[in-house]
C-alpha positions in Angstrom: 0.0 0.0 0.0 1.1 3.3 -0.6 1.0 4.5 2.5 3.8 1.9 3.8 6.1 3.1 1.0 9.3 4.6 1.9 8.9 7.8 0.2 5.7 8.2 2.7 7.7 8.4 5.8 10.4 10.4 4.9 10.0 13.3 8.2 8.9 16.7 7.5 11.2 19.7 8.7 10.8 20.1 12.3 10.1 16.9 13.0 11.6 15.6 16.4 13.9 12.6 16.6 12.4 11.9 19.9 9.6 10.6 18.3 11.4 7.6 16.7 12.5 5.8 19.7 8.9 5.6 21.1 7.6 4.0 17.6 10.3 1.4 18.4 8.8 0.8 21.8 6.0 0.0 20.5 6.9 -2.8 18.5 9.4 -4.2 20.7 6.9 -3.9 24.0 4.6 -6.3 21.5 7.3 -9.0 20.6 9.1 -8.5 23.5 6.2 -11.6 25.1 8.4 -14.2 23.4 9.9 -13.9 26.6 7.1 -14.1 28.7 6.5 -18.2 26.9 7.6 -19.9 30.2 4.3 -18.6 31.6 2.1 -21.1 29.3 5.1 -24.2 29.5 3.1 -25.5 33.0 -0.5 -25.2 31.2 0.5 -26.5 28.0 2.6 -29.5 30.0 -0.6 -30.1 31.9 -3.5 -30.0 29.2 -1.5 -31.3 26.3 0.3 -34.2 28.1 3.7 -32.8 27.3 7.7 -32.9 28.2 9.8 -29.4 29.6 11.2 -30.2 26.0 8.4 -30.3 23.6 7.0 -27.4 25.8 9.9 -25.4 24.5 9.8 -26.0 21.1 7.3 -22.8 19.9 9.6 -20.6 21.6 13.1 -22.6 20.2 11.7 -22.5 16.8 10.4 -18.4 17.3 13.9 -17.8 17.7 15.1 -19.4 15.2 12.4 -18.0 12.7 13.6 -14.5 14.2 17.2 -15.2 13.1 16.5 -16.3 9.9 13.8 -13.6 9.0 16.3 -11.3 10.2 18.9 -12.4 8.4 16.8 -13.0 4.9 14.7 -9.8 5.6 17.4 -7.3 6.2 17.7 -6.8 2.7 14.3 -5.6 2.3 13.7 -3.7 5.6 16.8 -1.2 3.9 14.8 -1.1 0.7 11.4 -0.6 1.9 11.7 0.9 5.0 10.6 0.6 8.9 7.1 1.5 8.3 6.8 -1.4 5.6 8.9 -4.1 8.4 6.4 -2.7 11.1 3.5 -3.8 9.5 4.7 -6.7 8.7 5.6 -7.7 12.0 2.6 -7.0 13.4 0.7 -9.1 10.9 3.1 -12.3 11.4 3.1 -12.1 14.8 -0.8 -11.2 15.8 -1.6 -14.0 13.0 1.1 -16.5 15.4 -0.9 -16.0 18.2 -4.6 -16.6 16.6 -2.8 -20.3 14.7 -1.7 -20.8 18.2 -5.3 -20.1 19.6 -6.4 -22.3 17.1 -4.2 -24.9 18.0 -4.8 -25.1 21.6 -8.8 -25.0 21.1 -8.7 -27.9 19.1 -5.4 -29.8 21.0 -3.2 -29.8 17.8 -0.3 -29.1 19.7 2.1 -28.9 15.9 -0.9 -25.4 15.2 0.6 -23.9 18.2 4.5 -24.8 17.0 3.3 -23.2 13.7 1.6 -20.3 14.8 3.6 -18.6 17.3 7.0 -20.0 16.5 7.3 -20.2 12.4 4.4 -17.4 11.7 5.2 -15.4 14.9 8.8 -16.1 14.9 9.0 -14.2 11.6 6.9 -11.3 13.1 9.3 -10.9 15.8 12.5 -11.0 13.5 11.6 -8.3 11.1 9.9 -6.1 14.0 13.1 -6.6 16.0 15.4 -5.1 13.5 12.8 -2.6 11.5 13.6 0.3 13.5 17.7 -0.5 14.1 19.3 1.2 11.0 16.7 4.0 11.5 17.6 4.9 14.9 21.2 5.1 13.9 20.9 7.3 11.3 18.5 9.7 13.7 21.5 9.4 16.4 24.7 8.9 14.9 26.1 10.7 18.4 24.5 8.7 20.8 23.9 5.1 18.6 24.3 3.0 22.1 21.8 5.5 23.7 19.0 5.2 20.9 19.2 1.6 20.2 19.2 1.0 24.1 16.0 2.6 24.3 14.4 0.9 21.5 15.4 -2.7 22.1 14.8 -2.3 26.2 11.5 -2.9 25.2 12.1 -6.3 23.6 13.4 -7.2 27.1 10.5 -4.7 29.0 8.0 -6.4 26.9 7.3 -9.2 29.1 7.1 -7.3 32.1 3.4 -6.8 31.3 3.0 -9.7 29.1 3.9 -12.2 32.1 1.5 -10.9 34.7 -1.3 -10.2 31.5 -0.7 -14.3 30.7 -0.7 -15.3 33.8 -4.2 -13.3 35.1 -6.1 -14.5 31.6 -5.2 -17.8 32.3 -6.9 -17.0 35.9 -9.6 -15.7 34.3 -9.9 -18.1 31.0 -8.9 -21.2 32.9 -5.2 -23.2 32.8 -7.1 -25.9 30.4 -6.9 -26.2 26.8 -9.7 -24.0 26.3 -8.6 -21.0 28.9 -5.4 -21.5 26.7 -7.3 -20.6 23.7 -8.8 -17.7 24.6 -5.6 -16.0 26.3 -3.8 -16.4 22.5 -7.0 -14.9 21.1 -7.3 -12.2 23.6 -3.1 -11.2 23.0 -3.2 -11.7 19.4 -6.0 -9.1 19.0 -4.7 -7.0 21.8 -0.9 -6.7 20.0 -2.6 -6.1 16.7 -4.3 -2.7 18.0 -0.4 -1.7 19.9 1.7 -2.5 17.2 0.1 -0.1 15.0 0.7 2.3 17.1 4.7 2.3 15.8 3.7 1.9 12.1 1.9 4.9 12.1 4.5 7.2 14.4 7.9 6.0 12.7 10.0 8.3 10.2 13.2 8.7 8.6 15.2 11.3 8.4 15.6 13.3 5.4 18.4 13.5 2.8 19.4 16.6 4.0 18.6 16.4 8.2 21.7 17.0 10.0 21.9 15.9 14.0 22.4 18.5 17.0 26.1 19.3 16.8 27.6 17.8 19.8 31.0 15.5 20.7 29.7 11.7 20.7 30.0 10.5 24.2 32.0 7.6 23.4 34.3 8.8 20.7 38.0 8.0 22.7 36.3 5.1 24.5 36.9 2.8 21.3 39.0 4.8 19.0 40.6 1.9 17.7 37.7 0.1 16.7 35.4 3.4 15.7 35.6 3.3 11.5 34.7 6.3 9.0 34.7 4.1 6.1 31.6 1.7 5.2 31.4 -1.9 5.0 28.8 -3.4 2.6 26.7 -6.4 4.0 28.4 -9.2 1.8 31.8 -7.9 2.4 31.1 -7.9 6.3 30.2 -11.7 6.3 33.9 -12.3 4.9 35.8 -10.0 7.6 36.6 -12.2 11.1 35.6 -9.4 13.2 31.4 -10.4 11.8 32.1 -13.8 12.8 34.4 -13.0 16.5 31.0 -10.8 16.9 28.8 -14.1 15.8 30.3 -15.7 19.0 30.3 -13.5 21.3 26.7 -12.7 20.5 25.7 -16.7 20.9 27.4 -17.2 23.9 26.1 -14.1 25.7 22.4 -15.1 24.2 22.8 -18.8 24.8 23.9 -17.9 28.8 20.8 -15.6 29.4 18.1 -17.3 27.0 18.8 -20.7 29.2 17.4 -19.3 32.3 14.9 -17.1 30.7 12.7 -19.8 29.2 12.5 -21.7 32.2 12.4 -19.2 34.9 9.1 -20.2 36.4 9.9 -23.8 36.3 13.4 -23.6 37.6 12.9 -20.9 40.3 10.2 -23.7 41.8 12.6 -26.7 41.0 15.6 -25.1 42.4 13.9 -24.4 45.7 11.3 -27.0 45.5 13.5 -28.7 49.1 13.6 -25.4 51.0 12.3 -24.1 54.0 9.4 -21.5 51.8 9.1 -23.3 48.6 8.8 -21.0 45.2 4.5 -21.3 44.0 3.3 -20.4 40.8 2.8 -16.8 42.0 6.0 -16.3 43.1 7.7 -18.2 39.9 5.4 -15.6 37.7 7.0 -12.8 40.2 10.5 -14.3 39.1 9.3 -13.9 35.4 9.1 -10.2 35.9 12.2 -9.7 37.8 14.3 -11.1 35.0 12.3 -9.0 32.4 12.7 -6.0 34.3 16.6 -7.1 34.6 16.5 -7.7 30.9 15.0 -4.3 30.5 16.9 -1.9 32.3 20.4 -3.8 31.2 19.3 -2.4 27.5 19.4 0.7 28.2 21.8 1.1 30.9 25.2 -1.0 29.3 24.1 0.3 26.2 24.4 3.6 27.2 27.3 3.0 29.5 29.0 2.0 26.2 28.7 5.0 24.4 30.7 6.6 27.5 33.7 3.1 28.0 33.5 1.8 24.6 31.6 -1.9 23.6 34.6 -4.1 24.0 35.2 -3.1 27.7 31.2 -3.2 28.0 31.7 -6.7 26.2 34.3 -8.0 28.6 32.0 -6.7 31.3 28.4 -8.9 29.9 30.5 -11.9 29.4 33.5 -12.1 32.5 31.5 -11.0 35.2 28.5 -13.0 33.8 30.5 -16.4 34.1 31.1 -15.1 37.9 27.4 -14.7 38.2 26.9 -18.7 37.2 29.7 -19.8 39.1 28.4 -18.2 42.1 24.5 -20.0 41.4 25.9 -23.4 40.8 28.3 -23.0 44.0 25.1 -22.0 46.1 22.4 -24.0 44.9 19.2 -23.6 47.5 20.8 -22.1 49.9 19.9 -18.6 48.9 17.2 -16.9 47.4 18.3 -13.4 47.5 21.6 -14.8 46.2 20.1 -16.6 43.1 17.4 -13.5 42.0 20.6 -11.3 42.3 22.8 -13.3 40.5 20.3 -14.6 37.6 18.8 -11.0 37.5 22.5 -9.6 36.5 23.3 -12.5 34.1 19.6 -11.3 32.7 20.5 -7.9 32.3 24.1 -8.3 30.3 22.0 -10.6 27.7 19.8 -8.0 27.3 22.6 -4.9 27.4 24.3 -7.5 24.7 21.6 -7.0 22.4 21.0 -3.4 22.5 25.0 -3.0 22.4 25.5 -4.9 19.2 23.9 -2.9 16.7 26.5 0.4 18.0 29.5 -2.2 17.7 28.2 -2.9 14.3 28.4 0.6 13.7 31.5 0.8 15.3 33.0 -1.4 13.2 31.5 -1.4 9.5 30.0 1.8 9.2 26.1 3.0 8.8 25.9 1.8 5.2 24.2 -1.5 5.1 24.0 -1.6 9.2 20.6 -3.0 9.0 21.5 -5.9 6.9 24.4 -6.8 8.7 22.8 -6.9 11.9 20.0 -8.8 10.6 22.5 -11.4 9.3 24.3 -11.8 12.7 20.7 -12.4 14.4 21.6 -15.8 13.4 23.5 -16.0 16.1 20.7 -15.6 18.2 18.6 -18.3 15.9 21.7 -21.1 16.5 21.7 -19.9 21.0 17.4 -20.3 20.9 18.0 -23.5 20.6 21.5 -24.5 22.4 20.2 -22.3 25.4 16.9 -24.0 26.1 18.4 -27.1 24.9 20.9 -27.4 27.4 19.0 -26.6 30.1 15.6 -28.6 29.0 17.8 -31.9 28.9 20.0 -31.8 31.3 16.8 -30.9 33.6 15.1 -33.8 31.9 18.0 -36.0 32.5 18.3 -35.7 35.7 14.8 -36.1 36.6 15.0 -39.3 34.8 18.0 -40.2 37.1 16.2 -39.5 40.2 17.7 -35.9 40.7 15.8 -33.1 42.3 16.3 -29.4 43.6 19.6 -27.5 42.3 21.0 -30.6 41.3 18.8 -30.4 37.9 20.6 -27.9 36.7 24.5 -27.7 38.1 25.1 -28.8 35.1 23.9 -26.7 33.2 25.7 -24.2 34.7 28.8 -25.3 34.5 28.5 -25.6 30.6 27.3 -22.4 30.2 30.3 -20.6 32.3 32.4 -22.5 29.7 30.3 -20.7 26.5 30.9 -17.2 28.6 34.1 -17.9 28.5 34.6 -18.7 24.9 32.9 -15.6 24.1 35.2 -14.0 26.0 38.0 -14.6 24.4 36.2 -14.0 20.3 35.9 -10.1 22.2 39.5 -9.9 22.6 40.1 -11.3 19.4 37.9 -8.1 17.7 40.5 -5.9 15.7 39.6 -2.9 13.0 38.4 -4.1 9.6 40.8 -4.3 7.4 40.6 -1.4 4.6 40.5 -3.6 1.9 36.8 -4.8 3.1 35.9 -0.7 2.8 33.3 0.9 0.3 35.2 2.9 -2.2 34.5 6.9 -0.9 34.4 9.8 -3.7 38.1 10.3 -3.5 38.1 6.5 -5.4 36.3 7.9 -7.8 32.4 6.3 -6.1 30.1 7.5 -3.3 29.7 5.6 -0.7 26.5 6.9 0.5 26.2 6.2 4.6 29.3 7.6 4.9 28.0 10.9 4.6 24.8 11.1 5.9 24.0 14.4 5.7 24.5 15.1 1.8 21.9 14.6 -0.2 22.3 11.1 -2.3 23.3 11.5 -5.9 20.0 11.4 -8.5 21.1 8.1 -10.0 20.5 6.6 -6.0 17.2 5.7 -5.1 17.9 4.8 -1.7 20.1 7.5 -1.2 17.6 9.4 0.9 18.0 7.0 4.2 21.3 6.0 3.9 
């Protein structure tokens, strides 16, 4: 439709950048209930006779739709724009949640796979990175800032969507049925909020130029920061995209392994202790991590406009292996200890993600940002699974072998200090990009287009204008 086409949401003069990050909000608040699923894993376990592991599987394969969609999609979120991406997100992913409905009314367990992770998994992919490269080019002096604020809402969103889940299913009933009609209920609900964002979001124009003012974070990583421009397909054959591909997994697969099973692990963990975790309290932990996840987008994010993203880096994935070591050393024998340590490990996933796209930046320029960053979502596709994986059958394991309380998931642990770890060391391994992957500039005789923003784009560029 014509009013989704690029040239319809170029920003008129005047128009405040402020504006942007809030149209971001609201599509990120909306996907943002992916991580709200271990709500409905003790429901769905119940009604449709199934394992912690085929529980997980429409969140694993959301993720991995989100990856790929992201990574396929990129492309054509550049070309079309975010007010085209938005849309279609919040088609996929309201449509996920009425197959899912669907699914659970009628007990087809492989609908509610379909729906919400393959049809909803692509909504959240091309909603998550619609409004990336848009924000960067509104806030090329504060890109850590910007993005932070966006994407803490992919982490924020399911601070409403866990206790909204868990008070339909109250209300609906925790059967198949009650099941139904809490999909149906969201699915409608996220429709009406998501468009919201598609009818708020703009780019900049050809000719907008930013405040003038010193980026916070200009000495932090002068080494790393580049002026040049890296195309998408040259950035896939540089070892800095693929140091960054690790780092990303590891930090996703540490955080995502906790996240999906938070209700069912708080309970498990301290299923032996003096004041046993109920499914209230397991809800409660839901939000704590979500609110963890939240506020670590923001703050790192913004933090690393001020030290740099490696140091920021070092600190997500170091201190975050000290955080597990710490849980699997404890084990029952403190809640306040555990909430802490899971609720820091929750918010340097989420500061990971609202980081990346700046380091990105950082590192190949504004060009084809977008794309890129879509393509290294796969990182998060590949860490949906190994994440919930690792803890799913290891916890399954050991309930098969007789174990109970912390012992479930020591384990599990362990292994995921030793991914922290690798990460760590892909960070260190990040070095500039070598000037032979650049964009030729005007002074090789072609224009790079990103790399000056504020010129307006030759005439024989039709996507000069938001480059």
């Amino acid at each position: 439709m014509a009013v989704l086409a690029r040239s319809r949401t170029v920003a008129p003069p005047g128009w405040s950048r402020w504006l942007v990050p809030p149209a971001a909000l609201s599509i990120h608040l909306a996907i943002g209930q992916a991580y709200a699923w271990s709500v409905f894993k003790p429901p769905l376990e119940s009604a449709l006779k199934l394992s912690g592991t085929a529980s997980a599987l429409p969140f694993q394969l959301a993720v991995v739709m989100l990856g790929l969609s992201a990574a396929f999609g990129g492309t054509l979120v550049e070309r079309n724009g975010p007010r085209w991406a938005m849309c279609v997100s919040a088609v996929c992913f309201s449509s996920g949640f009425l197959i899912a409905a669907l699914g659970a009314a009628t007990a087809q367990y492989w609908l509610v796979v379909l729906g919400y992770g393959a049809v909803g998994g692509v909504g959240l992919g091309i909603g998550y990175i619609s409004p990336v490269s848009t924000l960067l080019r509104w806030f090329p002096d504060r890109p850590g800032t910007a993005t932070g604020i966006a994407i803490m809402g992919f982490g924020g969103g399911a601070l409403i969507a866990s206790p909204a889940s868990a008070e339909l299913l109250a209300v609906f009933g925790r059967d198949a049925s009650g099941i139904a009609r809490t999909f149906l209920v969201m699915g409608l609900a996220y429709a009406v909020f998501m468009s919201l964002g598609v009818l708020l979001v703009r780019i900049p124009a050809a000719d907008w130029r930013p405040p003038a003012r010193p980026a916070p974070g200009a000495s932090a990583d002068r080494p790393l920061v580049t002026h040049a421009q890296v195309s998408a397909r040259s950035a896939l054959r540089t070892p800095q995209f693929w140091c960054l591909w690790v780092v990303l997994c590891t930090n996703v697969t540490a955080g995502i392994g906790i996240l999906e099973k938070a209700a069912p692990m708080v309970s498990d963990v301290f299923a032996h202790s003096a004041a046993p975790v109920g499914a209230t309290a397991a809800a409660g932990f839901v939000g704590l991590l979500s609110l963890a996840n939240m506020l670590g987008r923001i703050v790192w994010s913004s933090a690393s406009d001020l030290i740099g993203r490696k140091h920021v880096y070092r600190l997500y994935l170091g201190v975050g292996a000290l955080m597990y070591l710490l849980i699997a050393l404890a084990g029952d024998a403190s809640k306040p200890l555990f909430l802490v340590c899971a609720a820091v490990v929750l918010s340097f996933y989420g500061g990971g993600f609202a980081t990346v796209p700046a380091y990105l930046k950082d590192l190949f320029g504004t060009y084809q940002v977008g794309a890129i960053h879509g393509r290294l979502l796969t990182a998060w596709s590949t860490a949906g699974v190994l994440g919930p994986l690792i803890v799913n059958a290891v916890a399954d394991a050991g309930k098969a072998a007789g174990r109970s309380g912390p012992d479930l998931y020591t384990r599990s642990f362990v292994l995921m200090i030793g991914l922290l770890l690798v990460g760590f060391v892909a960070n260190e391994l990040i070095r500039p990009v070598h000037p032979r992957h650049h964009e030729p500039t005007e002074a090789d005789g072609r224009f790079a287009p990103a790399a000056h923003p504020a010129r307006p784009a030759p005439p024989t560029d039709p996507e000069g204008a938001d480059r």
